[in-house]
N, C-alpha and C positions, 0 to 999 in steps of 0.2 A: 755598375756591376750587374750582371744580367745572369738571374741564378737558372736561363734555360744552357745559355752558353755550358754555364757550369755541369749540368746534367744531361747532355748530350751523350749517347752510349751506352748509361744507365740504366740496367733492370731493374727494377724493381716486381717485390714478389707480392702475391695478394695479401692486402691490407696495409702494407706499407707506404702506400701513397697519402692515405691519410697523416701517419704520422712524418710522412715529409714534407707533406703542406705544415705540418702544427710547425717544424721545426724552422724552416724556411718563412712562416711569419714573423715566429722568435727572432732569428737573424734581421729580417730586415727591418722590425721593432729595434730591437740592439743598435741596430747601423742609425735608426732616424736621434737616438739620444745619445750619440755622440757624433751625430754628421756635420756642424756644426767645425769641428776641427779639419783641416786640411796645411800639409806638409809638405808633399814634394810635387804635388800636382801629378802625381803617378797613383790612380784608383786601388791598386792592389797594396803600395805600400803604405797608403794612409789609411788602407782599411785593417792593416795587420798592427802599424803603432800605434791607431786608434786603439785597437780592441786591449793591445797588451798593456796602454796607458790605465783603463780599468782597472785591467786584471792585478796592475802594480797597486793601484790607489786599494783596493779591495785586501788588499796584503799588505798593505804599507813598504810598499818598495819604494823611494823617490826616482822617478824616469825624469831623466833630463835629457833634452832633445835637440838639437842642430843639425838640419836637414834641409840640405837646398833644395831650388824648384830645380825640377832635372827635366833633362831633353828627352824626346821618346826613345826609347831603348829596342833593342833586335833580342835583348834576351828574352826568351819565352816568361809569361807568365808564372806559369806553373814552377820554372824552377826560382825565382827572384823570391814569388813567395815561401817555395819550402825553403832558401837563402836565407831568408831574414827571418821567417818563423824559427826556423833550428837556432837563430844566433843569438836572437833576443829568448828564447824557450831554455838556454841555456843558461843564461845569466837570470832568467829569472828563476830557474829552479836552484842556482847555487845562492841566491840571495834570499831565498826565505829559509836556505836550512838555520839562518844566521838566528839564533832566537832574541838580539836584541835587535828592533826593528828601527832604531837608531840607525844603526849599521848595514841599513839595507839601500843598496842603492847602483842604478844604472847610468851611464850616459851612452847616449847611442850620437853618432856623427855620419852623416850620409854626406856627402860632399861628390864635386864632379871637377874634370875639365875639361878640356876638348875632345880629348879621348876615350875618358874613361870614367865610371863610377868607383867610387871607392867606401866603401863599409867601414865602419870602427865602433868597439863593442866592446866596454870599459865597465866592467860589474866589481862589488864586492863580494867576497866568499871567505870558507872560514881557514883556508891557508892549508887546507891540504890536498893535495896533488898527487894524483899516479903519472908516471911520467916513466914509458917504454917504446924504443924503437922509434925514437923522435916525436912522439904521439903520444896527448893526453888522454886520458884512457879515464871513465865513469868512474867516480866513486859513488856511487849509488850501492844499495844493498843487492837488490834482485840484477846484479850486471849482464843476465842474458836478455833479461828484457829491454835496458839502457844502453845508452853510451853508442847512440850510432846518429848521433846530432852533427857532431866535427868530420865524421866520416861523408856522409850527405853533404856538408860547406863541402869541403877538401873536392869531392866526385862533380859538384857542380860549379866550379871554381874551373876544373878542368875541363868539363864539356864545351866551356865556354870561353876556354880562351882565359881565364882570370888566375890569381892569384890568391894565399890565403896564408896567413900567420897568425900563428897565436902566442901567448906569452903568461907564466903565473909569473905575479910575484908580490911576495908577501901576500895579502890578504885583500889582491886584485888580479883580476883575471880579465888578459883583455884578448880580442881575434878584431882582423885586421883582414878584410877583404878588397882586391880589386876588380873589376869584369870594365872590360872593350863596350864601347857604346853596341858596333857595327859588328857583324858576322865575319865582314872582311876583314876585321882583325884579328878574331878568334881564332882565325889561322897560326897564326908565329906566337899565339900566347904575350902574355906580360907579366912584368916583377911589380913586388910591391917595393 
């Protein structure tokens, strides 16, 4: 991962360089003491289940993981990781409202075929659900600042040709991603 890549385009304003350097040490301090793990042989996604495997242990979420080695992908970077950041940022934030830490817990499944990548994102939560116009909708308190996680899966699902489902039930909550390897198929889309 190459954090010029990342900052191509970027202003930054006087004095702010310094604290981009501090921040940009942190991260790759961060990255060297869990580098060590590697998952799908895809950089972006093993640096996003890396990070959120801390962030679980650090909360006592249990993450459990199942993710094949995958072929290289046409899907742009930037959206696979705001994809699985939203998906896994979702389940983890409905698994710590949970206050016994028993009861907190993920499995993420990243799986392929020849066609296609497919997401699945199986969290506990505490069983209540807003549910309008086919769409679950934030139970968060401040909801104008929340609840645009499934919206972002759902918008990049479709940019790309993919598919996306979700499901509560009872006191699990799972979403259910597909995306086309190849751009050539993003065209006619796919079901899950």
């Amino acid at each position: 991962f190459r954090y010029s890549d990342m900052l191509s385009g970027c202003d930054f304003g006087e004095g702010e360089y310094e604290r981009l350097g501090e921040y940009l040490q942190k991260l790759q301090t961060d990255g060297q003491a869990i580098a060590p793990l590697q998952y799908s042989n895809h950089l972006m996604i093993d640096y996003l289940v890396m990070s959120f495997s801390r962030k679980a242990e650090q909360k006592q979420v249990a993450l459990q993981t199942d993710i094949a080695v995958l072929p290289e992908l046409s899907i742009p970077d930037s959206d696979l990781c705001s994809l699985l950041n939203n998906i896994l940022q979702n389940a983890f934030d409905a698994c710590v409202r949970l206050s016994d830490a028993s009861k907190r817990w993920i499995r993420l499944e990243i799986s392929a075929d020849e066609n296609k990548v497919y997401f699945t994102c199986i969290n506990s939560c505490d069983g209540y659900f807003i549910h309008a116009n086919g769409r679950y909708l934030t139970t968060k308190r401040d909801s104008a600042s929340h609840g645009y996680g499934m919206g972002i899966i759902r918008d990049l699902c479709r940019r790309n040709g993919g598919a996306m489902a979700s499901q509560a039930d009872g006191n699990r909550f799972t979403v259910k991603v597909a995306l086309p390897y190849h751009s050539a198929n993003n065209e006619r889309g796919i079901e899950l």
